[in-house]
VONU-807191 format. One record per atom (N, C-alpha, C): residue number from 0; atom name; y, z, x. Coordinates in steps of 0.2 Angstrom, whole numbers, plus 5000, padded with zeros to 4 digits. Example, Ala and Ser with C-alpha at 12.3 -4.5 7.8 and 13.67 -1.06 7.14 Angstrom:
# VONU-807191
  resi  name  north    up  east
     0     N   4972  5039  5066
     0    CA   4978  5039  5062
     0     C   4984  5039  5066
     1     N   4989  5035  5064
     1    CA   4995  5036  5068
     1     C   5000  5039  5064
END
This chain:
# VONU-807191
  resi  name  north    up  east
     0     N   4540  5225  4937
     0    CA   4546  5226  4942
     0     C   4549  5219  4944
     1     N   4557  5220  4943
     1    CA   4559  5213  4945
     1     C   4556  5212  4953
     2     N   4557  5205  4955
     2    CA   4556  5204  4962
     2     C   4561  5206  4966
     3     N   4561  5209  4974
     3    CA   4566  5209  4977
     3     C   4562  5206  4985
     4     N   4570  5207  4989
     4    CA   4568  5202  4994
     4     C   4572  5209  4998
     5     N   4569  5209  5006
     5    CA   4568  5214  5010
     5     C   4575  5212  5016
     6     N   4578  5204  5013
     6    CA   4581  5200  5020
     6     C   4588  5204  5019
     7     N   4591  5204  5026
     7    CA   4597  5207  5028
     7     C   4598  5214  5024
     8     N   4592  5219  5021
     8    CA   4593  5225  5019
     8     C   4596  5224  5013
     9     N   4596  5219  5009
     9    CA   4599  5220  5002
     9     C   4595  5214  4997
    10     N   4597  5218  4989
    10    CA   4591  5212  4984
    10     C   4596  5208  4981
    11     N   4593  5203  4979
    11    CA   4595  5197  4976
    11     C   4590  5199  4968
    12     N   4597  5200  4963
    12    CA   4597  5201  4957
    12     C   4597  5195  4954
    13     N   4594  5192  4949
    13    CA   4593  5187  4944
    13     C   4599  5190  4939
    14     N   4607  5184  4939
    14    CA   4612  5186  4936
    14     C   4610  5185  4928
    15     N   4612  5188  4925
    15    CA   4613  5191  4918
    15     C   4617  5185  4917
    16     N   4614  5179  4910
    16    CA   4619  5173  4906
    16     C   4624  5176  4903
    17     N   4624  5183  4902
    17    CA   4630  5187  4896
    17     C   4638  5187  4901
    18     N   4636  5192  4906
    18    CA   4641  5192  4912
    18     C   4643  5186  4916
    19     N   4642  5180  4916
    19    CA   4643  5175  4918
    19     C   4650  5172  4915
    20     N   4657  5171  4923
    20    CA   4662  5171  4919
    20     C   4663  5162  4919
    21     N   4665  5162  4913
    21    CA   4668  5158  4909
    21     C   4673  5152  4910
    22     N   4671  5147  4915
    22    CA   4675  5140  4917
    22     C   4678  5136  4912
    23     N   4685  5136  4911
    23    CA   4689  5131  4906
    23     C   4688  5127  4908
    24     N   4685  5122  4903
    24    CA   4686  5116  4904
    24     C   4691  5111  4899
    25     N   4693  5104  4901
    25    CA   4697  5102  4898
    25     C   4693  5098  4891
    26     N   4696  5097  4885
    26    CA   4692  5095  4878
    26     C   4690  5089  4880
    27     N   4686  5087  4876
    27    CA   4681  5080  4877
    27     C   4689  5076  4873
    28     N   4690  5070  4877
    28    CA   4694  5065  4875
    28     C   4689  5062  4871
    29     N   4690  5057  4863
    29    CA   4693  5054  4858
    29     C   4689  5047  4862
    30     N   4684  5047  4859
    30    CA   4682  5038  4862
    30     C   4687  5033  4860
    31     N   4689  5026  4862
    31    CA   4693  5024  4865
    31     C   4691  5016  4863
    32     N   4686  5016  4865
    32    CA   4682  5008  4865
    32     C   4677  5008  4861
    33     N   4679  5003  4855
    33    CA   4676  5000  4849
    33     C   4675  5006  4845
    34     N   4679  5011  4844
    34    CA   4679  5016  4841
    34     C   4687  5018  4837
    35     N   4687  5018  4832
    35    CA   4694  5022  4829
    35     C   4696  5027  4830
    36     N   4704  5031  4834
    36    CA   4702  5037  4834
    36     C   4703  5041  4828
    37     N   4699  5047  4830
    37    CA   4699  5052  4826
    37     C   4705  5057  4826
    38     N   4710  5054  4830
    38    CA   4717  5057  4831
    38     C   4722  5054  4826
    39     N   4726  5058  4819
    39    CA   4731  5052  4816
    39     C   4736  5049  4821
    40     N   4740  5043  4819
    40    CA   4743  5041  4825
    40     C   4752  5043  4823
    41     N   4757  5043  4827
    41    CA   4763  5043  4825
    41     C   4764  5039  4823
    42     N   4768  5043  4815
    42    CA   4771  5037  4810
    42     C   4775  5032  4814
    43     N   4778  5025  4811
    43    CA   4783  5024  4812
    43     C   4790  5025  4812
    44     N   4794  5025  4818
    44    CA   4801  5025  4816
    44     C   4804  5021  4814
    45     N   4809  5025  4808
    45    CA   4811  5020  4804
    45     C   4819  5019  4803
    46     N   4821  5014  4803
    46    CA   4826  5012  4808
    46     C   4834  5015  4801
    47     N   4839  5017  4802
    47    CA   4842  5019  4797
    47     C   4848  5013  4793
    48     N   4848  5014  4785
    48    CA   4850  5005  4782
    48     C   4855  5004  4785
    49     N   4860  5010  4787
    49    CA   4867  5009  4790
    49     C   4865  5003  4794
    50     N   4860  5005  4800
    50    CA   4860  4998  4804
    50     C   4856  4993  4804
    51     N   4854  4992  4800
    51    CA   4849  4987  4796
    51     C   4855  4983  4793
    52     N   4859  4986  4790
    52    CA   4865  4982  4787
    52     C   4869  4978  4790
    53     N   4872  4981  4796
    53    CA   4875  4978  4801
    53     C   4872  4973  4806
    54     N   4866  4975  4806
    54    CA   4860  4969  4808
    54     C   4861  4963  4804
    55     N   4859  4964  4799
    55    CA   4861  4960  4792
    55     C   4866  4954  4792
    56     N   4870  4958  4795
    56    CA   4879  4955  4794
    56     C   4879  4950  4801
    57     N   4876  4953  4808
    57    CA   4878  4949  4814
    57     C   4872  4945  4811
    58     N   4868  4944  4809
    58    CA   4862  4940  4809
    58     C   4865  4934  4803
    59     N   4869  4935  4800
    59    CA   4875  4930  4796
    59     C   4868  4928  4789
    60     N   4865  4935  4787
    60    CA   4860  4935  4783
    60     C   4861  4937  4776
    61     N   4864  4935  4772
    61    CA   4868  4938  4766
    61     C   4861  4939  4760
    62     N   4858  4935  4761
    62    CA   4853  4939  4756
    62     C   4849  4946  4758
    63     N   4848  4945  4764
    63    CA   4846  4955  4766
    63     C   4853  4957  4765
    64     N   4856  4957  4766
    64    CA   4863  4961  4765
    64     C   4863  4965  4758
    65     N   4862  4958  4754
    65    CA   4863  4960  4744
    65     C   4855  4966  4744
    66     N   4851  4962  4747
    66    CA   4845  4968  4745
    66     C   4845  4974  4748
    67     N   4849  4976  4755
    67    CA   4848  4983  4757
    67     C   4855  4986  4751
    68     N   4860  4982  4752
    68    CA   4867  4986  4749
    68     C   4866  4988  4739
    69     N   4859  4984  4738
    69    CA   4855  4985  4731
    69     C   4853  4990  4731
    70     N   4848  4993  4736
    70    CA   4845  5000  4737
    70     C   4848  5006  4737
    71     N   4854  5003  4741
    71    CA   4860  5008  4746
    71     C   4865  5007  4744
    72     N   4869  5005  4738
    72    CA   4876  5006  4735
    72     C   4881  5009  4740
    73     N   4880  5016  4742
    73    CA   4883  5019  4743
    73     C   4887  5017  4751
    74     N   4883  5012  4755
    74    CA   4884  5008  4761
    74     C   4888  5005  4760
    75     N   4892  5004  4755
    75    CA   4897  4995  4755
    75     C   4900  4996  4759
    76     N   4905  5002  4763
    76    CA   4909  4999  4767
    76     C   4905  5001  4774
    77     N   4903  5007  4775
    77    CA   4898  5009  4782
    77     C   4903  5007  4785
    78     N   4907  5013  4788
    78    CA   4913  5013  4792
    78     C   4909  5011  4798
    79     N   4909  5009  4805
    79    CA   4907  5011  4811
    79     C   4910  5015  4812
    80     N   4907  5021  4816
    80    CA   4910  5028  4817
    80     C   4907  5030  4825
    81     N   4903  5025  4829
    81    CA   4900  5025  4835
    81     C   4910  5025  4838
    82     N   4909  5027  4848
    82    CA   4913  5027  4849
    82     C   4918  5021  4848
    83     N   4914  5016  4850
    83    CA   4917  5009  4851
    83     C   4918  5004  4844
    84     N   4917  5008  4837
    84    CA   4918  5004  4830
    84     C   4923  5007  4829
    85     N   4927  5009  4829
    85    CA   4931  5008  4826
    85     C   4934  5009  4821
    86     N   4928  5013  4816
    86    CA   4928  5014  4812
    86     C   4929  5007  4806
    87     N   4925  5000  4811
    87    CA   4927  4994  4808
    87     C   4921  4995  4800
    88     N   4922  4992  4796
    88    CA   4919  4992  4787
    88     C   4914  4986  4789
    89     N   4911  4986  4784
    89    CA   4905  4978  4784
    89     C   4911  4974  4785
    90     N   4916  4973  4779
    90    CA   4918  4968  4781
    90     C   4922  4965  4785
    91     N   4926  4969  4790
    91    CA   4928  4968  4796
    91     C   4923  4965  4800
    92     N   4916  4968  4798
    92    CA   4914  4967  4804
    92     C   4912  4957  4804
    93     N   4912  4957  4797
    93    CA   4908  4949  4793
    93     C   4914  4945  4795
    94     N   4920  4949  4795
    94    CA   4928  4944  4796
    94     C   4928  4941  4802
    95     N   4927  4948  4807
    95    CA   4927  4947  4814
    95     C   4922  4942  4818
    96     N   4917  4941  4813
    96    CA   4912  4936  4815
    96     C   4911  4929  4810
    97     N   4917  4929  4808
    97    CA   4918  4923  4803
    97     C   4913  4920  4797
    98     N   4909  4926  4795
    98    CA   4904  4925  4791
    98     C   4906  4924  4783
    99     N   4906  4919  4781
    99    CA   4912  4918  4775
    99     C   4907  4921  4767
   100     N   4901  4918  4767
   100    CA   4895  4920  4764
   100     C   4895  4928  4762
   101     N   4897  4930  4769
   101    CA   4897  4940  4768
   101     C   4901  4943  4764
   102     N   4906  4939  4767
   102    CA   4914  4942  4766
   102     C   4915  4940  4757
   103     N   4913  4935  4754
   103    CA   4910  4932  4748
   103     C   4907  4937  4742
   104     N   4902  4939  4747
   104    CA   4896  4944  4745
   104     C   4899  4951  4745
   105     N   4903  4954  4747
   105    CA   4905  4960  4749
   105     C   4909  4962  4745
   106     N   4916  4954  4745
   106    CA   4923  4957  4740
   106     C   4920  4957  4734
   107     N   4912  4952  4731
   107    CA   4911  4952  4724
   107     C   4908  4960  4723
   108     N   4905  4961  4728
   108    CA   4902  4967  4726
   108     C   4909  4973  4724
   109     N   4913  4973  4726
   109    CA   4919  4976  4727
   109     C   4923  4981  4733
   110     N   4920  4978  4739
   110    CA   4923  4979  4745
   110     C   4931  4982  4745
   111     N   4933  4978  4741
   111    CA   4943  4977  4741
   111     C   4946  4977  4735
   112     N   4941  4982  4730
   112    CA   4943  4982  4725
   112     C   4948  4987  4722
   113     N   4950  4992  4726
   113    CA   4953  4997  4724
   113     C   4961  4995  4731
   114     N   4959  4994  4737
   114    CA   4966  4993  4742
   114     C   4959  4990  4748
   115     N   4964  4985  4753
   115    CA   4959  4986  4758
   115     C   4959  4990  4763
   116     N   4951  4987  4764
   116    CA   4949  4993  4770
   116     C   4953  4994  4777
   117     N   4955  4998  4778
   117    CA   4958  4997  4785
   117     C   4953  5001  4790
   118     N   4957  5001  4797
   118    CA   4950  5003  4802
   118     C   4956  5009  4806
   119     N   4952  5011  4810
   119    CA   4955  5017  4813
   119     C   4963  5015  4816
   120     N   4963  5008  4818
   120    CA   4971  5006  4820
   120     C   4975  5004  4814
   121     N   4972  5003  4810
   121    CA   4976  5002  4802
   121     C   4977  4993  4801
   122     N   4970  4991  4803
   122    CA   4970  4983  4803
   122     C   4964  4981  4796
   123     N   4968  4976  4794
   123    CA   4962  4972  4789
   123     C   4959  4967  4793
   124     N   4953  4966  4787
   124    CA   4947  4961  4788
   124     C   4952  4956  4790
   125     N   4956  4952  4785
   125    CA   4961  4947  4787
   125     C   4964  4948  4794
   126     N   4967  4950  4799
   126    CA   4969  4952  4803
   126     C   4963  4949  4809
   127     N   4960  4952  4808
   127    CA   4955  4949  4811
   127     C   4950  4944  4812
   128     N   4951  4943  4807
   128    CA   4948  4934  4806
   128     C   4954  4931  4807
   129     N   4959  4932  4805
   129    CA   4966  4927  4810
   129     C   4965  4928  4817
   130     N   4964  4934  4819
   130    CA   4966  4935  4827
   130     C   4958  4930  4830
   131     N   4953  4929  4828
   131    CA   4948  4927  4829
   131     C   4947  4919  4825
   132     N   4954  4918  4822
   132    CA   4954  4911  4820
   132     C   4949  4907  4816
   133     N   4946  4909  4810
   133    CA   4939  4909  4807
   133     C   4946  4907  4799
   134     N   4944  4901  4800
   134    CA   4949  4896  4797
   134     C   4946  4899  4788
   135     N   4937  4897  4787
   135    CA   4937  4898  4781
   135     C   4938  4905  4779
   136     N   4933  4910  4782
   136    CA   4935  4917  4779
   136     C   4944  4920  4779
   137     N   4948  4916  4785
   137    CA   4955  4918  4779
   137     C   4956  4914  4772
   138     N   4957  4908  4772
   138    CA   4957  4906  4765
   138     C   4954  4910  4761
   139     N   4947  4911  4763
   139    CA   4945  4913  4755
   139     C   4948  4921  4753
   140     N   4950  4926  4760
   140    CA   4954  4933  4758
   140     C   4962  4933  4759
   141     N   4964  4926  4759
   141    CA   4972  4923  4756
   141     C   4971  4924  4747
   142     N   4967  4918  4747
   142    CA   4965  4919  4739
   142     C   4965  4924  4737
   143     N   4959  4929  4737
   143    CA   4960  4934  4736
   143     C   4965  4941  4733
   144     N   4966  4941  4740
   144    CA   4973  4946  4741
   144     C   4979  4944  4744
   145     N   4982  4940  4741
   145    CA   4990  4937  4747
   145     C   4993  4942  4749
   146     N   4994  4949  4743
   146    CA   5000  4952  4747
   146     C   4996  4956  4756
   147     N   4990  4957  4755
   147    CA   4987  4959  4762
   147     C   4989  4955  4768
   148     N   4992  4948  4767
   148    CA   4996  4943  4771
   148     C   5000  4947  4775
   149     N   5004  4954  4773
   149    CA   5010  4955  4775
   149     C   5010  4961  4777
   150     N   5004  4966  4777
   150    CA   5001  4972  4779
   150     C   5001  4969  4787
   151     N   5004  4978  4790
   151    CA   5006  4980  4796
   151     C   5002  4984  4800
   152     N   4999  4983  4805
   152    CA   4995  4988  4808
   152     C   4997  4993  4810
   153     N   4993  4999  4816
   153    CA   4999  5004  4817
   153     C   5005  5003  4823
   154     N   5003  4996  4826
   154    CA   5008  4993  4832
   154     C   5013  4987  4829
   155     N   5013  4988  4819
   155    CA   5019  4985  4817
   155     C   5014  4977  4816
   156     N   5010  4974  4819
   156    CA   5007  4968  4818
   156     C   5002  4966  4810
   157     N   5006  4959  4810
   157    CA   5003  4958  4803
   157     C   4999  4952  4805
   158     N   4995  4949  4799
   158    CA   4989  4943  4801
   158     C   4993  4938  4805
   159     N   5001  4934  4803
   159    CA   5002  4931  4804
   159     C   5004  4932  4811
   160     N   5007  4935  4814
   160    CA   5008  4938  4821
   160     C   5001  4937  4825
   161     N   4995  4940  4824
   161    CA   4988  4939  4826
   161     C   4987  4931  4827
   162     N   4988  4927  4822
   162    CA   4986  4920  4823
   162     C   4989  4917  4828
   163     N   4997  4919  4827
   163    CA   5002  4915  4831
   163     C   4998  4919  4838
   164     N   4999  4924  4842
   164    CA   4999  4927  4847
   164     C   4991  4923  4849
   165     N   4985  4920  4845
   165    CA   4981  4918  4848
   165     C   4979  4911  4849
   166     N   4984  4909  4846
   166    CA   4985  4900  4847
   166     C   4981  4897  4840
   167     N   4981  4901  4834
   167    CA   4978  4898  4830
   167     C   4982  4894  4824
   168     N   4984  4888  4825
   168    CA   4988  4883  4821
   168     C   4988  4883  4814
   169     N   4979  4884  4811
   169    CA   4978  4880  4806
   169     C   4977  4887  4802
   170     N   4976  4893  4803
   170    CA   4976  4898  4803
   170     C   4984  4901  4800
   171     N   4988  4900  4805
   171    CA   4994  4901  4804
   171     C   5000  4896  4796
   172     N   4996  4892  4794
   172    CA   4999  4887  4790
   172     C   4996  4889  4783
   173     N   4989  4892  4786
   173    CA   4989  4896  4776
   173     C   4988  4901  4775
   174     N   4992  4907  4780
   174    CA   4994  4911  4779
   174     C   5002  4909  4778
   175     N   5005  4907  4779
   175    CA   5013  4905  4779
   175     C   5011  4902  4769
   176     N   5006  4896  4768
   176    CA   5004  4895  4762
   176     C   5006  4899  4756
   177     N   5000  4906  4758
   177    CA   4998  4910  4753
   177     C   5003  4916  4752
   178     N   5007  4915  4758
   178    CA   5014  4924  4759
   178     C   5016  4923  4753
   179     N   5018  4929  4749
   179    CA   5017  4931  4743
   179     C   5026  4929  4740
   180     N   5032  4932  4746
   180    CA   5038  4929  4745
   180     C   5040  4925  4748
   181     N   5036  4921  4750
   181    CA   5039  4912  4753
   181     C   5036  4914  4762
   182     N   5038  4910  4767
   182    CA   5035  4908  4774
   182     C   5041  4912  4776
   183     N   5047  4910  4775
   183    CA   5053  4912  4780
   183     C   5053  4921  4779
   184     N   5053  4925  4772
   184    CA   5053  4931  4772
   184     C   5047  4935  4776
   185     N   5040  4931  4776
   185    CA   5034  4933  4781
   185     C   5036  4933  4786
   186     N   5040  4926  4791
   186    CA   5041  4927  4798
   186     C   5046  4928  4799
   187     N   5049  4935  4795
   187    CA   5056  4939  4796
   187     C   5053  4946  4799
   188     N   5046  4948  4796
   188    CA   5045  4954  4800
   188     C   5041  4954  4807
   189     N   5045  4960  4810
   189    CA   5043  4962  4817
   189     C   5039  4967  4819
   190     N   5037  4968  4821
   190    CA   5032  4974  4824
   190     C   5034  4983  4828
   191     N   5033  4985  4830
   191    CA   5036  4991  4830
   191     C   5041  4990  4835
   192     N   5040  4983  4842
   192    CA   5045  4985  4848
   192     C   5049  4978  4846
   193     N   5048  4974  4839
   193    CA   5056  4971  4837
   193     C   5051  4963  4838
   194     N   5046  4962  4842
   194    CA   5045  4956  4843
   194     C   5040  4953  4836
   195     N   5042  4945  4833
   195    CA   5043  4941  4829
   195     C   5034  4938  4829
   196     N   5033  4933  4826
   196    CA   5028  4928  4827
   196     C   5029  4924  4832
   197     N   5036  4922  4832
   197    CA   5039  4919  4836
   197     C   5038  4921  4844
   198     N   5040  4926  4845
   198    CA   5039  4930  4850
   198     C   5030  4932  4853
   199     N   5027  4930  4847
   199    CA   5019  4932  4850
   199     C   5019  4923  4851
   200     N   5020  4917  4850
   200    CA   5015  4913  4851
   200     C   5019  4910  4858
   201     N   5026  4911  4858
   201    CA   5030  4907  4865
   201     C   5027  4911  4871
   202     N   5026  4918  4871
   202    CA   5020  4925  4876
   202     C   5014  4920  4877
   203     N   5010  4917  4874
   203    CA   5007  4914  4877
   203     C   5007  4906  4876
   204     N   5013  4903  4875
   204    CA   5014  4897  4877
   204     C   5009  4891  4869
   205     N   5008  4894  4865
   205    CA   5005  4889  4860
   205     C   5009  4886  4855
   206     N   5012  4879  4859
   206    CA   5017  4874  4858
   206     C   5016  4872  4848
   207     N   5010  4871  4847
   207    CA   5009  4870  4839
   207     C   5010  4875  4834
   208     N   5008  4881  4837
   208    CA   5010  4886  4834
   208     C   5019  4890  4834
   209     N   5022  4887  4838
   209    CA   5028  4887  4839
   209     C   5030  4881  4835
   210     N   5030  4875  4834
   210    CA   5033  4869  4829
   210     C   5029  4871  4823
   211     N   5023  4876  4821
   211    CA   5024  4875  4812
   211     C   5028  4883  4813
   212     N   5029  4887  4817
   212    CA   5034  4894  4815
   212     C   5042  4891  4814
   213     N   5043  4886  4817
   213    CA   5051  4883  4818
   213     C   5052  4881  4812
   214     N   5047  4876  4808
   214    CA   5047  4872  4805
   214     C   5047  4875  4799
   215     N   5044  4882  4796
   215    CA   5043  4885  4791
   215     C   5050  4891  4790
   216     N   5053  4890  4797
   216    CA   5061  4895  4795
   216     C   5060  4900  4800
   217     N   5056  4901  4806
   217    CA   5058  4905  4809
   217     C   5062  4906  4812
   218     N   5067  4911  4814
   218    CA   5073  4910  4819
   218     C   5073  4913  4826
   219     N   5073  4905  4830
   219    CA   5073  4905  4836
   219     C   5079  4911  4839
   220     N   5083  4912  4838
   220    CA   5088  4918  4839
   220     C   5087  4924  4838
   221     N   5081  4928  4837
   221    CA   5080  4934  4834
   221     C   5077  4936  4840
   222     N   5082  4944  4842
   222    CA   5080  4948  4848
   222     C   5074  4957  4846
   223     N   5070  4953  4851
   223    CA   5066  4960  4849
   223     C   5071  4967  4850
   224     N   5067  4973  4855
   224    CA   5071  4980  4854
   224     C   5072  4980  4860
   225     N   5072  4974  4865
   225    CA   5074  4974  4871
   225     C   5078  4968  4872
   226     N   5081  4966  4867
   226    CA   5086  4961  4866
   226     C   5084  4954  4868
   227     N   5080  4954  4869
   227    CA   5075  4947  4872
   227     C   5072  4941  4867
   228     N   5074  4935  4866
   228    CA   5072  4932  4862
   228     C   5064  4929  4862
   229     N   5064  4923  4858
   229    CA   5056  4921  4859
   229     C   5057  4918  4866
   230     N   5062  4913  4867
   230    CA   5065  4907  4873
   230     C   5062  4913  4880
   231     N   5064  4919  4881
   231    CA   5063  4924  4885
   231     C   5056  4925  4886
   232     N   5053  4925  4882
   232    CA   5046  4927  4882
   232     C   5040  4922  4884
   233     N   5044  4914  4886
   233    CA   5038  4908  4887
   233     C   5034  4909  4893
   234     N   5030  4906  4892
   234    CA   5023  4908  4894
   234     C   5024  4904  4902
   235     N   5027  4897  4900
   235    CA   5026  4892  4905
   235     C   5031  4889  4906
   236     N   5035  4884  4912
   236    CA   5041  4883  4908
   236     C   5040  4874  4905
   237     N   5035  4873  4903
   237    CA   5032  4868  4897
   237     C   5034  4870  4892
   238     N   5031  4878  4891
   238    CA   5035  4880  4882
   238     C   5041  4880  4883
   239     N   5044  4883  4886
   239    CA   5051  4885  4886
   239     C   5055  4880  4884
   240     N   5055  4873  4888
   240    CA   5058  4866  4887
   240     C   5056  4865  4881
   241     N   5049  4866  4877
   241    CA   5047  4863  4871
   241     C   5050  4864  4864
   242     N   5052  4872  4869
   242    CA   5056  4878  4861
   242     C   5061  4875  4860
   243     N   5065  4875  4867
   243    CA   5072  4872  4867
   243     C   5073  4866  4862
   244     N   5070  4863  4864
   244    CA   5068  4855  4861
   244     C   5068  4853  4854
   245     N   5063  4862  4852
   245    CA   5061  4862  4844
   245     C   5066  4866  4841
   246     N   5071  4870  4845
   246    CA   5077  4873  4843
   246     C   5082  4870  4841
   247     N   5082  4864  4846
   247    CA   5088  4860  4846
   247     C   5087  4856  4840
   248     N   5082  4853  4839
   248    CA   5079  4848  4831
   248     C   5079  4852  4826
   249     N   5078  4857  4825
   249    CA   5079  4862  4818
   249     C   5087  4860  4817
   250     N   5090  4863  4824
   250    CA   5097  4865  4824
   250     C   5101  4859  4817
   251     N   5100  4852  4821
   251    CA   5102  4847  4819
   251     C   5100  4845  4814
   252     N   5094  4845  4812
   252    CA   5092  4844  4805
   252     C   5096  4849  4798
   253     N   5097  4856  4801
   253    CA   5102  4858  4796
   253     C   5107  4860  4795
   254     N   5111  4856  4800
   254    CA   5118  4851  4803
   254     C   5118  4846  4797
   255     N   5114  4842  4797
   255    CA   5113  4838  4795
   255     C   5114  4838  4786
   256     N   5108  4841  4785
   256    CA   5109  4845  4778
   256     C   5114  4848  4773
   257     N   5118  4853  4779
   257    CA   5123  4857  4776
   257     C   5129  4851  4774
   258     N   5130  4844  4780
   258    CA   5134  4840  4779
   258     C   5133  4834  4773
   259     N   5127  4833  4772
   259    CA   5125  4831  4765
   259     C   5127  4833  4761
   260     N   5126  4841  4759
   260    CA   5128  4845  4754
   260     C   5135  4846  4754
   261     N   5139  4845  4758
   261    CA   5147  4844  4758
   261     C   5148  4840  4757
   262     N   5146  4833  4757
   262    CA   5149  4828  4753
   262     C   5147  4827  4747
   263     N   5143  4829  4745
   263    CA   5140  4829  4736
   263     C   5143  4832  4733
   264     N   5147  4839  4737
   264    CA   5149  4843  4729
   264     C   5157  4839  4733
   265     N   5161  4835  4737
   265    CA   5165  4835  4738
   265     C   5167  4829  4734
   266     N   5160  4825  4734
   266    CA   5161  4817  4729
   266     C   5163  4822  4720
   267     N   5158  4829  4720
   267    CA   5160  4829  4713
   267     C   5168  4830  4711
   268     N   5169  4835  4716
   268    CA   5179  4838  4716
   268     C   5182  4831  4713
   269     N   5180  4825  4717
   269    CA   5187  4820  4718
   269     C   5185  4818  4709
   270     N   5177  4816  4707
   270    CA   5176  4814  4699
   270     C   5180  4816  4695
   271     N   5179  4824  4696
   271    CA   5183  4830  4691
   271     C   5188  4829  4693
   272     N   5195  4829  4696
   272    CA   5201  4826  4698
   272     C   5202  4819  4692
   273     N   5198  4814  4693
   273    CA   5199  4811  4690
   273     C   5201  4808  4686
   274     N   5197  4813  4681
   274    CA   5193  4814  4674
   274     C   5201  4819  4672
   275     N   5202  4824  4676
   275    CA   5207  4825  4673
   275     C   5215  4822  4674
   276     N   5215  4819  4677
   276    CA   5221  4815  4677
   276     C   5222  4808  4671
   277     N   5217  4808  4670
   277    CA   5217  4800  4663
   277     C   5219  4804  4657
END
């Protein structure tokens, strides 16, 4: 007979281990200290070669560039496509950061070998190395490509308008170099609202690049779509006086010119008179 107990009129049962409910507990945690877990870990993330390229490229690393673009062919241009790329190409991006090595490695691979790349505003690598005045990387995609010298974006601007508008001298003089039919037919074209090279460098007052545009045939008289000349458009009135100055010196020089040319063919007239009177 189990035991009972007579206190407060009721018995105290010995509980059954079967019926006894059931406390969750939480799992034994994974030792920790000097032990390896027994849990696999997450793999690594792995970073994708789009950006591992463009890495490559700011990092001015041309040999990761050749080894990822060796696995990955198909990245040569890898537009950027984020909000703020612009859909710029590698080699926009190697232009815009003057990486001459890249830009090198890129067109060999054949970057530019069909038309160049253009970006969502319809601008070349060249364009942007002018506008960011990276002296080598234009030379070497002058070499290249001249006629891309005279490629227009969708606001009508070409390399040479970039250069002048940002005060780059040395920049502007091999593009004028390399322009495919002479300097003066390059700085005849205008951009959508009519304004010149001329018109971009006197906007911001840059006096040298104003003397090599004068100097290579630009025409200080040429009115944009608002009938405004470059003279109109000075920055300071230092340029203003300077243009003047540089207008008036072309002026005179081919004053000058056209009157030398008058008197040579006017010495030939009186020869041939001569000749025929004996």
């Amino acid at each position: 007979m189990p035991a009972t107990s007579a206190c407060c009129g009721s018995q105290n049962v010995i509980p059954n281990p079967t019926t006894t409910q059931h406390i969750p507990q939480d799992p034994p945690q994974p030792a920790t200290h000097g032990r390896v877990s027994r849990f696999p870990s997450q793999p690594p993330t792995m970073i994708d070669p789009s950006i591992r390229l463009r890495r490559a490229i700011h990092a001015n690393d041309a040999l990761l560039a050749r080894r990822i673009l060796k696995s990955h062919p198909h990245l040569l241009h890898n537009p950027d496509l984020s909000l703020s790329g612009n859909a710029n190409s590698n080699l926009h991006l190697a232009a815009s950061l003057g990486h001459a090595a890249l830009c090198r490695l890129l067109v060999e691979l054949g970057h530019e070998a069909d038309t160049p790349a253009l970006n969502d505003d319809h601008q070349t690598a060249l364009m942007q190395a002018a506008a960011a005045g990276h002296t080598e990387v234009v030379h070497f995609l002058c070499e290249n490509d001249p006629p891309s010298i005279l490629r227009q974006d969708l606001r009508g601007r070409d390399a040479i308008m970039e250069a002048s508008l940002h005060g780059h001298d040395t920049v502007v003089q091999i593009l004028l170099t390399y322009a495919p039919d002479g300097a003066a037919a390059a700085l005849a074209q205008a951009d959508a609202d009519g304004n010149t090279a001329l018109h971009f460098a006197s906007s911001n007052g840059n006096l040298l690049v104003l003397r090599t545009l004068l100097a290579a045939g630009a025409d200080a008289g040429r009115m944009n779509a608002w009938s405004w000349t470059a003279e109109a458009y000075s920055a300071t009135v230092q340029a203003e006086v300077y243009l003047k100055t540089l207008v008036g010196e072309v002026e005179r020089r081919k004053q000058a010119r056209r009157e030398g040319e008058l008197g040579m063919n006017g010495g030939a007239v009186r020869l041939v008179g001569g000749d025929v009177g004996d």
